[in-house]
C-alpha positions as a printed Julia matrix, in Angstrom:
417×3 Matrix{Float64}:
 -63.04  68.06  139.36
 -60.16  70.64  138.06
 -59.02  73.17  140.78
 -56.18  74.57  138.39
 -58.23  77.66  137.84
 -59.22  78.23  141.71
 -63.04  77.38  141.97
 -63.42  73.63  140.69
 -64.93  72.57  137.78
 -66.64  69.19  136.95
 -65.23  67.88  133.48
 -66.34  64.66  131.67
 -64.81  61.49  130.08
 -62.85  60.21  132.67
 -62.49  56.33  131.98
 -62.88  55.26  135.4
 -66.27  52.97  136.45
 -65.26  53.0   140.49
 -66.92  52.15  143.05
 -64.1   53.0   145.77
 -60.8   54.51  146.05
 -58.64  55.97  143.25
 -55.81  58.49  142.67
 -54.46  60.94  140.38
 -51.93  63.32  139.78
 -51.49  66.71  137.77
 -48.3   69.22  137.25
 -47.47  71.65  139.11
 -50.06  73.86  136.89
 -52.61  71.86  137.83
 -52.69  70.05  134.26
 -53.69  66.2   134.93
 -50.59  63.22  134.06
 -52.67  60.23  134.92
 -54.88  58.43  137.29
 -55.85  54.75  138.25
 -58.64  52.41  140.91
 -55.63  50.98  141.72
 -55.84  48.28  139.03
 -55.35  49.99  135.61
 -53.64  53.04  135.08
 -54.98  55.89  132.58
 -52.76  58.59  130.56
 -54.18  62.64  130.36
 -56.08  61.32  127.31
 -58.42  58.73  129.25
 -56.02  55.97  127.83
 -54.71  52.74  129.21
 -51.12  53.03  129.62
 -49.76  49.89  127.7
 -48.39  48.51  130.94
 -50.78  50.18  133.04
 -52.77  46.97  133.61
 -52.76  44.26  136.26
 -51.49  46.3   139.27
 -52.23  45.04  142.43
 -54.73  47.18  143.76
 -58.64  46.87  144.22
 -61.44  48.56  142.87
 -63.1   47.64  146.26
 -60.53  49.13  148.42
 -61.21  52.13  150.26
 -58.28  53.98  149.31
 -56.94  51.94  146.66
 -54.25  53.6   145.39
 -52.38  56.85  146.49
 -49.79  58.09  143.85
 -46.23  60.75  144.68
 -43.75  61.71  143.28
 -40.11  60.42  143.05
 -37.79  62.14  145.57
 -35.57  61.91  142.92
 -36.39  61.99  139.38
 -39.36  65.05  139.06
 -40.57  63.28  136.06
 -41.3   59.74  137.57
 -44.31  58.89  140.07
 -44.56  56.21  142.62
 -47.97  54.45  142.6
 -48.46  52.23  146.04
 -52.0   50.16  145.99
 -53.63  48.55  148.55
 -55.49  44.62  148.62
 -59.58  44.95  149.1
 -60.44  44.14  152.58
 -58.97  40.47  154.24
 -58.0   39.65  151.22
 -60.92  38.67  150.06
 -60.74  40.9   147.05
 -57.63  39.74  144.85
 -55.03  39.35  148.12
 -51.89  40.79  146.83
 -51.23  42.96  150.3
 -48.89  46.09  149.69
 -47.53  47.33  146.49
 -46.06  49.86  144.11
 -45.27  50.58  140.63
 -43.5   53.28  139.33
 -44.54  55.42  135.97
 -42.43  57.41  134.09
 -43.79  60.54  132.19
 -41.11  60.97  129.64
 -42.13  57.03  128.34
 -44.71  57.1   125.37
 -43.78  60.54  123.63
 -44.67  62.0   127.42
 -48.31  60.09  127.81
 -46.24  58.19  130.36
 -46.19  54.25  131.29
 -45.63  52.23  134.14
 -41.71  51.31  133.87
 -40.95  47.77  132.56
 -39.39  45.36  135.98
 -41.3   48.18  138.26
 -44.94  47.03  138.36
 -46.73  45.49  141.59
 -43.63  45.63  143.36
 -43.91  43.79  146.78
 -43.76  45.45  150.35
 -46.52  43.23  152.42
 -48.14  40.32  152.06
 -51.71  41.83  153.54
 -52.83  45.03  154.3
 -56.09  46.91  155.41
 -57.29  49.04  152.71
 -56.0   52.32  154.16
 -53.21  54.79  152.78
 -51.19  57.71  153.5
 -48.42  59.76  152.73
 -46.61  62.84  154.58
 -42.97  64.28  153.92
 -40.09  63.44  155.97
 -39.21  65.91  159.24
 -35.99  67.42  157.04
 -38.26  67.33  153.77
 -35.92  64.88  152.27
 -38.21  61.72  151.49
 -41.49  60.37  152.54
 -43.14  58.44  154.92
 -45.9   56.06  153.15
 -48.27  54.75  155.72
 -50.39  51.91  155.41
 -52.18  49.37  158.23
 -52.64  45.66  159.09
 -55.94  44.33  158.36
 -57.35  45.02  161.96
 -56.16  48.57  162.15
 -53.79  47.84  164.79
 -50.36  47.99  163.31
 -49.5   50.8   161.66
 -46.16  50.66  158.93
 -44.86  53.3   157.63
 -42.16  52.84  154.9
 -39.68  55.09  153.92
 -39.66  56.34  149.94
 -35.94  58.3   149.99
 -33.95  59.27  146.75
 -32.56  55.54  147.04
 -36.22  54.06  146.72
 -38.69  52.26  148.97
 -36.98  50.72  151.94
 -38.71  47.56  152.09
 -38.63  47.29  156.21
 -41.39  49.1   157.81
 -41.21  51.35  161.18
 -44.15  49.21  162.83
 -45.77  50.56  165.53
 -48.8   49.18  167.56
 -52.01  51.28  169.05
 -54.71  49.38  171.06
 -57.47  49.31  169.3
 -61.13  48.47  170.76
 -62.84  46.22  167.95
 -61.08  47.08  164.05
 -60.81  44.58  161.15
 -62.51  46.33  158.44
 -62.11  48.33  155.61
 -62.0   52.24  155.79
 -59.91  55.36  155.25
 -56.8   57.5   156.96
 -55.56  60.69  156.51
 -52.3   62.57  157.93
 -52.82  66.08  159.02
 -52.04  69.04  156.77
 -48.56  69.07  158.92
 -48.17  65.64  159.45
 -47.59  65.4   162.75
 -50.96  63.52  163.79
 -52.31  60.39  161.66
 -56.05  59.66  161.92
 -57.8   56.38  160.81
 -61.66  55.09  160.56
 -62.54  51.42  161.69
 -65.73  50.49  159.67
 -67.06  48.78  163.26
 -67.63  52.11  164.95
 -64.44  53.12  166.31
 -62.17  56.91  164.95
 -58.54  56.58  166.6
 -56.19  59.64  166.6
 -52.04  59.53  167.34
 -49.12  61.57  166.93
 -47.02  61.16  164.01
 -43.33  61.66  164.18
 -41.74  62.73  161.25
 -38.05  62.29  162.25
 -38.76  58.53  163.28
 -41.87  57.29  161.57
 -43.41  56.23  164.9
 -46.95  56.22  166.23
 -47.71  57.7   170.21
 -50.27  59.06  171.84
 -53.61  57.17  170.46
 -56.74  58.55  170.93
 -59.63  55.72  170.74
 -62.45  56.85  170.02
 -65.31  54.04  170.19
 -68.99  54.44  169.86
 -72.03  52.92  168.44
 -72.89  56.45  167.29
 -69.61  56.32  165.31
 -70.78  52.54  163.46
 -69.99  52.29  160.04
 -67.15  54.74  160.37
 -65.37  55.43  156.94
 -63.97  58.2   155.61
 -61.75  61.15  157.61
 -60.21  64.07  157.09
 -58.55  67.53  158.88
 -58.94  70.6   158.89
 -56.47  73.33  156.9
 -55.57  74.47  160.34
 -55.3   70.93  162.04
 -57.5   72.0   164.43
 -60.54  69.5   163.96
 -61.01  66.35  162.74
 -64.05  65.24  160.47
 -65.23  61.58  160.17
 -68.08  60.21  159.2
 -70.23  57.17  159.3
 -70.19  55.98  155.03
 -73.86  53.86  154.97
 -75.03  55.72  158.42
 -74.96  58.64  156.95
 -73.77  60.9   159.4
 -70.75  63.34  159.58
 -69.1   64.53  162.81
 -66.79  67.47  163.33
 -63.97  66.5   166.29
 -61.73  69.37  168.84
 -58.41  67.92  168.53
 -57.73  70.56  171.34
 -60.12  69.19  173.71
 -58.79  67.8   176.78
 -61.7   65.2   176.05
 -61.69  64.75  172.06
 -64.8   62.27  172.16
 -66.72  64.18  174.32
 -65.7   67.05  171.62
 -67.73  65.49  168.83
 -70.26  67.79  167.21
 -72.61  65.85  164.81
 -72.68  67.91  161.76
 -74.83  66.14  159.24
 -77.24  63.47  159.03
 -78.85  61.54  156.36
 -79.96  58.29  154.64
 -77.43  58.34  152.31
 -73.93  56.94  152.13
 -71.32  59.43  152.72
 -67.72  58.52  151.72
 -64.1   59.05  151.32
 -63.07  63.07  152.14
 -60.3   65.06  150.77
 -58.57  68.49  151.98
 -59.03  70.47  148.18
 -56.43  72.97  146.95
 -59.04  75.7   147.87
 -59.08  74.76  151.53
 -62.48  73.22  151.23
 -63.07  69.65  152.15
 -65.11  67.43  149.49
 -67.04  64.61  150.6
 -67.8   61.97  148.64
 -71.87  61.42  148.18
 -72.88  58.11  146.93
 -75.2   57.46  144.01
 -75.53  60.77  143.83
 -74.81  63.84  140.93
 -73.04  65.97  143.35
 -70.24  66.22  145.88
 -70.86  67.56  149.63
 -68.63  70.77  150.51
 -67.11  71.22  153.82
 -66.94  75.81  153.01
 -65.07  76.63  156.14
 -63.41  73.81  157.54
 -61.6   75.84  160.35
 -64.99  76.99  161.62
 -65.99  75.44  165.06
 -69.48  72.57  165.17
 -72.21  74.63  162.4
 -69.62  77.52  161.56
 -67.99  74.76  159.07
 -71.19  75.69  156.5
 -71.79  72.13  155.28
 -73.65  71.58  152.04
 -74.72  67.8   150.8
 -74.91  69.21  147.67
 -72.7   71.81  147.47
 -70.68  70.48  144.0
 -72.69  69.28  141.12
 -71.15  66.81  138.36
 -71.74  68.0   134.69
 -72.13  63.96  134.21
 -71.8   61.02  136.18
 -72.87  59.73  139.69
 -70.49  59.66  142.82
 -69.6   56.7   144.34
 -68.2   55.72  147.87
 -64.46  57.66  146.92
 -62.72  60.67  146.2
 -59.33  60.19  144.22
 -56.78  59.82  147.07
 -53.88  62.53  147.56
 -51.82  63.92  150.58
 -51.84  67.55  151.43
 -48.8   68.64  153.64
 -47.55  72.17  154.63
 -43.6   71.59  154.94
 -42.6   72.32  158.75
 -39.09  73.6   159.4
 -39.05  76.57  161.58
 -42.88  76.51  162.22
 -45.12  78.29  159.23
 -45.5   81.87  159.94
 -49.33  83.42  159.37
 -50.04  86.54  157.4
 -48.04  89.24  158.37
 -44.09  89.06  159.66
 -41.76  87.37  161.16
 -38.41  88.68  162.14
 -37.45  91.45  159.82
 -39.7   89.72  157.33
 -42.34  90.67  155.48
 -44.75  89.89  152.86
 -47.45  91.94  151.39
 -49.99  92.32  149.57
 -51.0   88.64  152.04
 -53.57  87.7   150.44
 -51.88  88.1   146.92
 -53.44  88.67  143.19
 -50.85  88.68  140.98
 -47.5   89.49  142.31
 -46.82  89.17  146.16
 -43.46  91.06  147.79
 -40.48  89.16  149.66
 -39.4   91.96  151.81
 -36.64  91.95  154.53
 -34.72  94.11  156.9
 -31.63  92.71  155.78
 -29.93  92.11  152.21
 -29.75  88.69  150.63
 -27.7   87.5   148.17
 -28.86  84.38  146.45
 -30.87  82.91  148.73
 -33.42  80.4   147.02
 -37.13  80.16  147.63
 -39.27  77.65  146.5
 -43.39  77.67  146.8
 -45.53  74.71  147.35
 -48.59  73.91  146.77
 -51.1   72.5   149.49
 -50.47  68.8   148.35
 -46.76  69.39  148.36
 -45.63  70.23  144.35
 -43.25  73.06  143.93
 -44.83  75.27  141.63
 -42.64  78.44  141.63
 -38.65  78.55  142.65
 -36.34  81.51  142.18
 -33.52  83.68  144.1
 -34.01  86.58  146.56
 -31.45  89.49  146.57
 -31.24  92.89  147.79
 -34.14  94.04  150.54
 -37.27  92.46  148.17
 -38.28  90.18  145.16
 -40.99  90.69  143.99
 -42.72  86.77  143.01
 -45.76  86.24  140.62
 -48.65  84.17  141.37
 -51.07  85.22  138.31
 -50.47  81.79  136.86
 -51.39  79.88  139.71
 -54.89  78.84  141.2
 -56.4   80.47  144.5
 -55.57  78.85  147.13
 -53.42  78.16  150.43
 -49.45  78.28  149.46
 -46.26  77.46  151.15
 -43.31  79.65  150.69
 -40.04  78.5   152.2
 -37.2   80.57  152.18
 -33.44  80.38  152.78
 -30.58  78.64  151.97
 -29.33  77.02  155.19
 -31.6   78.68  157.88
 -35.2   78.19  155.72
 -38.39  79.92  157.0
 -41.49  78.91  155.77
 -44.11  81.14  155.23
 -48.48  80.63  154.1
 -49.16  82.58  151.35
 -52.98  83.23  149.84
 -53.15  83.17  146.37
 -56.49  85.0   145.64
């Protein structure tokens, strides 16, 4: 699916046979660099990278491979794969490999002495990313098999720091295989345990600690696999893979299990979820030619307009995953909404082609940057004088982040029509 022209499109030719998780990674226009299933790794041109073989991944892992980008070299990514569930499935645990895109004439390659690079000796088959608190590095989050502990390992300018924060959360009945997600802002962390059990906790950014679980254990909940949040971290959506059933949660609830609104039922096999550049959640459909369609994520139970087949594939079937990405909105001083904040303004909110940086006061040289939803800069420049005027024309609709300032940053959501 390409979102780099706002609505998606289904393409073909993709070299991938996957039953599971997977992960890619385009430019900041949207133009795909490469994917993998966590096992081989694929150039733009559907071609095995000539060291892109024999990571340590699984095509059976639930999210079996999550891919970012270097903290500090922009044309380098860091691909961390997870082991298939127990070990059972090629028990590597933990790992990453870096790939550089300026290798093979710009096809890119996974860097000779950085492949399957060793962090744990077993892991669940869940994985995560979210930027640190001061937007300097990121936190890479995976668990122990039963769900339990929860590591999160830092990825700085300096590299991976191969000692985890560990935290604990008490879990009812876990040990199997499913998905997690981090909140559009990162600050809560959300996990499925395939026995029938959703758990919810606080992430802090600053520390890379876990508080505050929510357990949420049910038989209605068995089979629980893939999750995901809303654009406004509001609600949280999980669903039930082989059950077949898809629940909407009120992660303002004083009761957040009582909260649950079942959305969607069926005899199919719903699987992994992902938060889209067009603020539209995708859920994975298995066995089937099209993709189900979250179309309003931020609406409340019904009002989230659902559709099992709301995507259809030109060619192919869906399996049980979505390729696996993190979405973050950077949090400094808070995101402001349409309209202004402080002497600042931007207009037209949503934008077109051009949007206006206006303030009450003068800048000089003060440097903006605008992200998109799953954290690429795709526009940076200088504000002077009382307004700059920034285009967007280039870029896909969608939900943007514009933070601005040198040493006092506000961050701003733009809409990019």
């Amino acid at each position: 699916m390409d979102f780099k022209n706002g609505a998606p499109v289904s393409f073909s030719g993709a070299a991938t046979h996957q039953l599971e998780g997977s992960a890619s990674i385009a430019d900041s226009n949207g133009n795909l660099l490469f994917y993998t299933d966590g096992d081989t790794v694929w150039n733009k041109n559907n071609v095995v990278m000539p060291n892109g073989t024999g990571l340590y991944g699984n095509t059976s892992s639930a999210q079996a491979a999550l891919i970012v980008n270097s903290p500090s070299n922009k044309n380098q990514y860091y691909v961390f794969t997870t082991e298939g569930f127990d070990g059972l499935y090629g028990g590597h645990g933990f790992n990453y490999s870096i790939v550089d895109m300026t290798l093979q004439g710009g096809l890119g390659d996974v860097m000779a002495g950085k492949k399957d690079k060793h962090l744990l000796d077993h892991c669940d088959e869940r994985i995560a990313a979210t930027p640190f608190a001061n937007g300097q590095g990121l936190w890479v989050v995976t668990t122990s098999q039963s769900g339990a502990e929860i590591d999160a390992f830092r990825l700085t300018t300096s590299g991976v720091d191969t000692i985890p924060i560990v935290s604990t959360i008490p879990i009812v009945n876990g040990y199997f295989s499913a998905c997690m997600k981090f909140s559009p802002d990162g600050s809560k962390l959300a996990q499925a345990l395939h026995t029938q059990e959703f758990d919810i906790m606080d992430f802090d950014r600053a520390t890379g600690m876990i508080s505050n679980p929510v357990i949420i254990n049910d038989a209605q909940f068995v089979d629980a696999y893939g999750v995901e949040f809303s654009p406004n971290g509001k609600y949280l959506y999980g669903n039930t893979g082989g059950h077949g059933k898809l629940f909407q949660f009120d992660l303002t609830a004083s009761n957040i299990e009582a909260s649950a609104v079942k959305i969607y039922s069926s005899q199919g096999f719903l699987g992994g979820m992902q938060l889209a550049p067009d603020g539209k959640i995708y859920i994975a459909y298995a066995n089937a030619p099209t993709v189900g369609v979250i179309r309003n994520p931020n609406g409340a139970g019904i009002n989230c307009d659902f559709y099992d087949t709301g995507f259809a594939l030109t060619s192919g079937m869906c399996q049980y995953g979505l390729p696996n990405m993190f979405v973050f909105e950077p949090v400094f001083s808070g995101i402001k909404d349409i309209g202004n904040y402080s002497g600042t303004f931007i207009y037209p909110n949503p934008a077109n082609n051009t949007f206006t940086f206006k303030t009450t006061v003068a800048l000089q040289n003060e440097r903006y940057i605008l992200f998109d939803v799953t954290g690429r800069t795709v526009k940076e420049g200088i504000l002077n004088g009382l307004s700059t005027t920034i285009q967007v024309d280039g870029l896909a609709a969608g939900i943007y982040v514009l933070q601005a300032g040198n040493k006092k940053k506000q961050v701003f959501k733009v809409v990019k029509e």
